[in-house]
N, C-alpha and C positions, 0 to 999 in steps of 0.2 A: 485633268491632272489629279493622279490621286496623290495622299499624304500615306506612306507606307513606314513611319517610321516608328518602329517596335522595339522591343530589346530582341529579338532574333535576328535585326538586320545587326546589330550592336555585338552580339555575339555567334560565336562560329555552331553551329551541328554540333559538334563534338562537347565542347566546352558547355554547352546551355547542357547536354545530358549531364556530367558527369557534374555541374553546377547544379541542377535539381537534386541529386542522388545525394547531394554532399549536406542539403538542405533536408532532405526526408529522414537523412540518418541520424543529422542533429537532432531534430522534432523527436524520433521517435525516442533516441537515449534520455533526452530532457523528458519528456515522457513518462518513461522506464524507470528512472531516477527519483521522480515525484510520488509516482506509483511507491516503488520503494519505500521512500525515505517515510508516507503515511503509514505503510504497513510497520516499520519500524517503531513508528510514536503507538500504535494502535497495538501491537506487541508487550510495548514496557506499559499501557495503562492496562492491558489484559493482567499483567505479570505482577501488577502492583495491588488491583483488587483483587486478584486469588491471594496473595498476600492480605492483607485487609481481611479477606473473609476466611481466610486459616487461623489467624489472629484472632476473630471471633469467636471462632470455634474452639481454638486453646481456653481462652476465658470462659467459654460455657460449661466446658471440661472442669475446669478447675471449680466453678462454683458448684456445679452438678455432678460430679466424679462417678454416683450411678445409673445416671441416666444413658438411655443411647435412645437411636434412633434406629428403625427400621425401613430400609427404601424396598418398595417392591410389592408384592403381595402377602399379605398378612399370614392366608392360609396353604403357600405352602410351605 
């Protein structure tokens, strides 16, 4: 005597695919959503220390008015 009792006997062919499909879709939006929502908070602290460090730079400005800075190579 076997014991055969699964959620496949419990549910129909049909039903269990379109039950799995309905479960991968969730997964992946929540997912998606997560993913998002970090890129969001990781945006605004990107957004807030160029802020920050433009603010710096206004103030060095203003103390130093003829100074500058040179990026690159010197000689050419």
């Amino acid at each position: 005597m076997k014991f055969r009792y699964g959620y496949r006997e419990f549910l129909p062919k049909k039903l269990n695919v379109t039950f799995l499909k309905v479960i991968l879709f969730l997964i992946f939006n929540l997912s998606y959503f997560c993913v998002f929502a970090q890129l969001k908070t990781q945006k605004q602290r990107f957004i807030t220390s160029n802020q920050k460090a433009l603010s710096m730079l206004d103030n060095i400005e203003l103390a130093y008015p003829f100074s500058f800075v040179v990026i690159g190579d010197p000689e050419a």
